[in-house]
Structures are given as C-alpha cells and as structure tokens.
BAPAPA-209061 format. One record per residue: residue number from 1; x negated, y, z of N, C-alpha, C in turn; residue in one letter. Coordinates in steps of 0.05 Angstrom, whole numbers, plus 5000, padded with zeros to 4 digits. Atoms other than C-alpha are relative to their C-alpha. Layout:
# residues N
NUM; X; Y; Z; X; Y; Z; X; Y; Z; A .
...
END
This chain:
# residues 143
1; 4983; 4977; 5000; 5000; 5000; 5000; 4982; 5025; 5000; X .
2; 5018; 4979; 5002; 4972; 5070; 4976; 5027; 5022; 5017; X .
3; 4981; 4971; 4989; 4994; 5129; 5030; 4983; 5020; 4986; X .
4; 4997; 4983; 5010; 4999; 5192; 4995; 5015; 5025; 5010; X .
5; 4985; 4970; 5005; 5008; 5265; 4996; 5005; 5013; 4980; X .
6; 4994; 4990; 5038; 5036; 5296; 4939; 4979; 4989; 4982; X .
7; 5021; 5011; 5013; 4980; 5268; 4895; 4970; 4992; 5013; X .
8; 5021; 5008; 4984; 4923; 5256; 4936; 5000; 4976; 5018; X .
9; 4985; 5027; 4994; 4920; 5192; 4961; 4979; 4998; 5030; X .
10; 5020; 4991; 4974; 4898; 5195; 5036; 4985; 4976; 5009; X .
11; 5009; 5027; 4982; 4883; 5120; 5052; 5027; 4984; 4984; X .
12; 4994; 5017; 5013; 4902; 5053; 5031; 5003; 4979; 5025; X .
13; 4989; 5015; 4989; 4929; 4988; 5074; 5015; 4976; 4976; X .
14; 4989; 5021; 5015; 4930; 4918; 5047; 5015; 4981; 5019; X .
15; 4978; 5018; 4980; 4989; 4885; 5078; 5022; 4981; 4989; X .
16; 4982; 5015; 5021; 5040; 4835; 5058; 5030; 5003; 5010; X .
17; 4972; 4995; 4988; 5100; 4868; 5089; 4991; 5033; 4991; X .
18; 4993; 4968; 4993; 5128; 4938; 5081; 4994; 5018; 5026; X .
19; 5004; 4983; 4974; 5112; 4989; 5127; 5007; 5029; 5004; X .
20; 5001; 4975; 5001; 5129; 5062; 5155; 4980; 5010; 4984; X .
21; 5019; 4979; 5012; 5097; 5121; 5130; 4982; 4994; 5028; X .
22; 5009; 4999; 4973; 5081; 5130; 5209; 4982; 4979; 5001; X .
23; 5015; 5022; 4994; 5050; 5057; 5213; 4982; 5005; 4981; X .
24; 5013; 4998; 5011; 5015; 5068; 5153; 4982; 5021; 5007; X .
25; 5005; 4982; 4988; 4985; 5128; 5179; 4979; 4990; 5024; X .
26; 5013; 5010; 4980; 4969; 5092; 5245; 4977; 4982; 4992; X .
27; 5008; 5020; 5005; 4933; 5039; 5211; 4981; 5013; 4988; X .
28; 5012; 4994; 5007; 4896; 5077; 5174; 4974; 5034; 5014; X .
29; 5002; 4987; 4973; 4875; 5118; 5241; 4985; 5031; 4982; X .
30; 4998; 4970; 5004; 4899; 5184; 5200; 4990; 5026; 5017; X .
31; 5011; 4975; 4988; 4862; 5254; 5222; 5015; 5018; 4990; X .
32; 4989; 4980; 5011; 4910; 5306; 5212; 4988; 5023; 4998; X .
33; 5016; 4974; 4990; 4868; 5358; 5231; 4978; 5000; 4978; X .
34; 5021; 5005; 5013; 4809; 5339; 5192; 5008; 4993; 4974; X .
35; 4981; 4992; 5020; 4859; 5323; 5127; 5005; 5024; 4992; X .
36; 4991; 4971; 5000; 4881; 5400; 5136; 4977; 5013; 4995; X .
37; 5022; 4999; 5005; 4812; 5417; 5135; 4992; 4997; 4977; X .
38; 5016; 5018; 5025; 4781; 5373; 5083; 5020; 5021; 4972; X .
39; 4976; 4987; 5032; 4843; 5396; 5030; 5005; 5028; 5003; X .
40; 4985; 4968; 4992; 4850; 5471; 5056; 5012; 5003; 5000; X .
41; 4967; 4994; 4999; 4918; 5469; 5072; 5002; 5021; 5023; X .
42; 4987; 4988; 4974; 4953; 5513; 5125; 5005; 4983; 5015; X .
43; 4979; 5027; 4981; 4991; 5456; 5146; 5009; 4975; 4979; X .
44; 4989; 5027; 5027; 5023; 5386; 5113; 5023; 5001; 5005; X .
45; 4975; 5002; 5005; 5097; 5372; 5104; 5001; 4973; 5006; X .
46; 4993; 5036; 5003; 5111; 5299; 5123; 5025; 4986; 4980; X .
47; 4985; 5012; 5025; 5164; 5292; 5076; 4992; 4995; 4980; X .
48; 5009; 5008; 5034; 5121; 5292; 5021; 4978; 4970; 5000; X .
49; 5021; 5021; 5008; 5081; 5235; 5040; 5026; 4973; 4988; X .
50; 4988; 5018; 5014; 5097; 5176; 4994; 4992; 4974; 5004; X .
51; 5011; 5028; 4984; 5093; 5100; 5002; 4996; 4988; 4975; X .
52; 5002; 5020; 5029; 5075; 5059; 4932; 4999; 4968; 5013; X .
53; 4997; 5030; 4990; 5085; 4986; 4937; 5015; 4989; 5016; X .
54; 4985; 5004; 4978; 5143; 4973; 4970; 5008; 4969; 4988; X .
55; 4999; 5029; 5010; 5145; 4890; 4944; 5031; 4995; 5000; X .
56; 4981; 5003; 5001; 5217; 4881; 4965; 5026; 5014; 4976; X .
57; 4970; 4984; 5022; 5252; 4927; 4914; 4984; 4991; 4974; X .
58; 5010; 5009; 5021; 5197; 4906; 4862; 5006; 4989; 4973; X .
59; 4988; 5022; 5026; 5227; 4846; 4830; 5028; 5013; 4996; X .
60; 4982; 4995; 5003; 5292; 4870; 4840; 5006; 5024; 4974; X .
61; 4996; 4973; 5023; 5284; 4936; 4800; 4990; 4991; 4977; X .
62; 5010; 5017; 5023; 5238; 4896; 4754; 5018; 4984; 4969; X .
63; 4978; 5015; 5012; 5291; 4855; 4737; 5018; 5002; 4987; X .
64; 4986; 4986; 5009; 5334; 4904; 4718; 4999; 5005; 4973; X .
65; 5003; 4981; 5021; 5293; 4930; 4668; 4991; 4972; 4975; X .
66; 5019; 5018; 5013; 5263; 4863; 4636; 5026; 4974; 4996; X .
67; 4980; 5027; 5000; 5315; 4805; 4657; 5023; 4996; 4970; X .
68; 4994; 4992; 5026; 5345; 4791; 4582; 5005; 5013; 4977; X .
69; 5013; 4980; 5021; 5316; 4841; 4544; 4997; 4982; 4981; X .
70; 5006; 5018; 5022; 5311; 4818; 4477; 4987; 5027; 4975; X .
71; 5020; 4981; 5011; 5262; 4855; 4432; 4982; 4980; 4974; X .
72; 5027; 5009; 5018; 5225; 4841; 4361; 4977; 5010; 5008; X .
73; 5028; 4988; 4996; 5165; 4885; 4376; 5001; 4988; 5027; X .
74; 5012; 5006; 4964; 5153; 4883; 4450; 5024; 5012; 5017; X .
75; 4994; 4996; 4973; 5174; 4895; 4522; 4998; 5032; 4998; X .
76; 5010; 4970; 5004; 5176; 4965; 4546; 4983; 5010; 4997; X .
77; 5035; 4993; 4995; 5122; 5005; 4530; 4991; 5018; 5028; X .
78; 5000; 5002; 4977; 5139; 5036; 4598; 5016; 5002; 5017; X .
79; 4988; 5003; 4988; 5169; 5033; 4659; 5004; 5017; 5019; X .
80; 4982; 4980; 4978; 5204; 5077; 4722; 4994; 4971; 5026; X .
81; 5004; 5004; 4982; 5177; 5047; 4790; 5003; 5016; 5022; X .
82; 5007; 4981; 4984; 5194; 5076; 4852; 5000; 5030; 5005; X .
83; 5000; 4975; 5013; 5188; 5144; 4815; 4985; 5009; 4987; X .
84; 5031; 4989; 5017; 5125; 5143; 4781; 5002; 4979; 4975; X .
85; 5001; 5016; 5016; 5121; 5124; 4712; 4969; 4976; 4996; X .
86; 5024; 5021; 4997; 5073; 5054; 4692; 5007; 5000; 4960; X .
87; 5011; 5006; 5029; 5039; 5049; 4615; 5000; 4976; 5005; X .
88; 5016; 5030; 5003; 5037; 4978; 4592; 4968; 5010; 4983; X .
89; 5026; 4990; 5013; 4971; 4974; 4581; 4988; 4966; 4987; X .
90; 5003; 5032; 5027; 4969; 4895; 4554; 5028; 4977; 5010; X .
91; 4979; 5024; 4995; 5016; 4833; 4548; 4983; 4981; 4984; X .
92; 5021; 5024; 4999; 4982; 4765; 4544; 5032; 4974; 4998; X .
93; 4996; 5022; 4995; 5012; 4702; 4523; 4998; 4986; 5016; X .
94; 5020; 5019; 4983; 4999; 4653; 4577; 5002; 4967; 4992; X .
95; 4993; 5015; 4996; 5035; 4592; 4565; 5025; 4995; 4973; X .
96; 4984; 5023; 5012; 5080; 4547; 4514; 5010; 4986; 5001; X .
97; 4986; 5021; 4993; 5135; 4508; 4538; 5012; 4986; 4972; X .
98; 4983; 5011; 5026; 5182; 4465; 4498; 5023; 5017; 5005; X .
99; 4978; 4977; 5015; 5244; 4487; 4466; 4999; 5035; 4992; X .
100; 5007; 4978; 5008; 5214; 4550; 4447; 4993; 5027; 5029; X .
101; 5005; 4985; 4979; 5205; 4573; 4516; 4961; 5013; 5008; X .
102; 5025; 4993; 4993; 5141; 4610; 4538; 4998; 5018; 5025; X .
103; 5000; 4984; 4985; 5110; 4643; 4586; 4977; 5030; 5002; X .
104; 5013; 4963; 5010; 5083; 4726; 4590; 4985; 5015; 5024; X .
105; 5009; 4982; 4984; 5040; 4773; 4626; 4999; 5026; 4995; X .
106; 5000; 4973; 5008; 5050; 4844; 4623; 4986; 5017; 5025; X .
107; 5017; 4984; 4977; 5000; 4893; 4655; 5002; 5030; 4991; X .
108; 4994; 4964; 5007; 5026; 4968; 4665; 4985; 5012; 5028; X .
109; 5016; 4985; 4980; 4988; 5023; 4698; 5005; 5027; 5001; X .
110; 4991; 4970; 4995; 4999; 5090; 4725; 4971; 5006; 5011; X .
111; 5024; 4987; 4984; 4925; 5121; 4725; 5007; 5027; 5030; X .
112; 4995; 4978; 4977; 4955; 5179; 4774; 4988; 4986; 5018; X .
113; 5009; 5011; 4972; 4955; 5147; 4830; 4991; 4966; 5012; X .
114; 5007; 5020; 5008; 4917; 5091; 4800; 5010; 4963; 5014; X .
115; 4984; 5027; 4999; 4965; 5026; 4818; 5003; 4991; 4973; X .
116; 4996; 5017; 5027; 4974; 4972; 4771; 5014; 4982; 5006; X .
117; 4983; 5020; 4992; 5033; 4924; 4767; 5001; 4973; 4978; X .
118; 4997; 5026; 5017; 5029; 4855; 4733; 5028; 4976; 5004; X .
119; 4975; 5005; 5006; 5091; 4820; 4705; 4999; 4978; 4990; X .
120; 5000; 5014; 5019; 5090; 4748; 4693; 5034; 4987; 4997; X .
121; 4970; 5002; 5007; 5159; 4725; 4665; 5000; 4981; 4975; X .
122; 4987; 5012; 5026; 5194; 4667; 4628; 5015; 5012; 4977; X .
123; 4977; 4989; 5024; 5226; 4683; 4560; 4998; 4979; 4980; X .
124; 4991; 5020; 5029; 5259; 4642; 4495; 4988; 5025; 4983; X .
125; 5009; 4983; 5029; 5225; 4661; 4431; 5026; 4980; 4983; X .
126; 4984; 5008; 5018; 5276; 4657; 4381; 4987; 5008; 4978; X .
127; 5013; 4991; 5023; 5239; 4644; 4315; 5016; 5021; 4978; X .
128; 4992; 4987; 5018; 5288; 4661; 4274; 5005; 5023; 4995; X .
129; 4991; 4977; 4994; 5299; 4727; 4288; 4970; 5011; 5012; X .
130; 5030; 4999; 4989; 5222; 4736; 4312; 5014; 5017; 5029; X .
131; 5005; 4985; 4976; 5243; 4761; 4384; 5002; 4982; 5023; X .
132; 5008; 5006; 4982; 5238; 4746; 4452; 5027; 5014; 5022; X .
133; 4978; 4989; 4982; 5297; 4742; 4508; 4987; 4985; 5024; X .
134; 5021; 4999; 4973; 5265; 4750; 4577; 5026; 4982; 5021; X .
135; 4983; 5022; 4984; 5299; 4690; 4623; 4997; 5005; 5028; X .
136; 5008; 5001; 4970; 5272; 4705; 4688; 4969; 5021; 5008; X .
137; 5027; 4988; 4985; 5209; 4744; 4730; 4992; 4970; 5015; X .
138; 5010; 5022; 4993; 5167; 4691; 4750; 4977; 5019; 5032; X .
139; 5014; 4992; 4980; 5122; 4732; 4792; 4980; 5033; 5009; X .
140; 5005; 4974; 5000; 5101; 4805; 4807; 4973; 5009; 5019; X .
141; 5013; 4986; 4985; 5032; 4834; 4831; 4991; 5032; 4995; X .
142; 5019; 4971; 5000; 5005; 4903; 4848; 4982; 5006; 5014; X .
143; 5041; 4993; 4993; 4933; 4930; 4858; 4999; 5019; 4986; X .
END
C-alpha cells in the first residue's frame, strides 16, 4: 500500500490486508513535523491523503470493466482504478486450453504514483470472428 499526499507519496507498507490512513501512517512511524518541513508546507490537510491498493474492491471493480468484454483488437487500453487512471502497458498470452479457451496477462501502469496492476484472466477466443470474450479474473496483483 502507497500512503500519499496529493501526489507525493510519503511512505509505503506491504501488507496483505487493508488498512487506515491513520495505521498506515503509524506503521510507517510518520513525522508530521519533519514532512511540513521537508515539503514547505504551512500545514497538511488529512483529507487529502490517499490510500492505493485497497485488494478488496480490486477484483470487484476489475470485473466490471473486463468480465465479458468481447473485443477484436484488444482489452482496454486503459483503465479507472480507485481514481487514478492505469496504461496497459503489455498483454501476454500465457496459456492454451481446449475448446478454444485460453488464458491472458495484462500489465497496466500509472507512472504517477508509480503502481502497477497485473490482470491474469480466462477468456474464449472465438476464431471466427477473431475476438476474445473474457470469462472470468483469474487473479489480480499490484506493485
């Protein structure tokens, strides 16, 4: 998880659960004072700190956007996470089932606030028609 202030990214926390802003914060045994300092602020706003990586809404929103899509060219070229847009930046074959089934990797990235989300996902290739209808999310990481 990257904590953030409006674009500046104050500290980082690799965890496999969600967490406050506040915990995040704690964990990353935040200096407010020395933050205010460092950035020349007057002061900070706590509403603006932001949380990236929240795993639980992930697949769900993922799913939304990908779950039987059907497309000749490709997948999106990008996507709405959270609130920050992600570039695909490749999609990889991985795998060849039978009945025309296969399986996909899609790797999108938002240099901002440099996260990267990888997308691997069943889909039917339908020859005839050269496209691709996305069956499922198989598995979702970010780094």
């Amino acid at each position: 998880m990257k904590v953030m202030y409006k674009n500046i990214i104050v500290g980082e926390v690799l965890t496999n659960q969600n967490l406050t802003v506040d915990e995040a914060l704690d964990l990353i045994c935040f200096n407010e004072a020395k933050f205010i300092e460092e950035q020349g602020f007057d002061d900070i706003d706590y509403i603006n700190y932001l949380e990236v990586n929240k795993m639980s809404l992930t697949v769900r929103e993922l799913e939304k956007v990908f779950v039987n899509y059907v497309g000749k060219d490709d997948l999106p070229k990008q996507i709405k996470f959270n609130g920050w847009k992600f570039d695909k930046m490749k999609g990889e074959l991985l795998e060849n089932h039978l009945r025309n089934n296969q399986k996909w990797a899609y790797t999108y990235i938002n240099g901002q606030i440099g996260e990267t989300i990888r997308i691997e996902f069943l889909a039917s290739y339908i020859k005839t028609r050269d496209e691709l209808k996305v069956k499922s999310i198989e598995s979702v990481e970010v780094y």
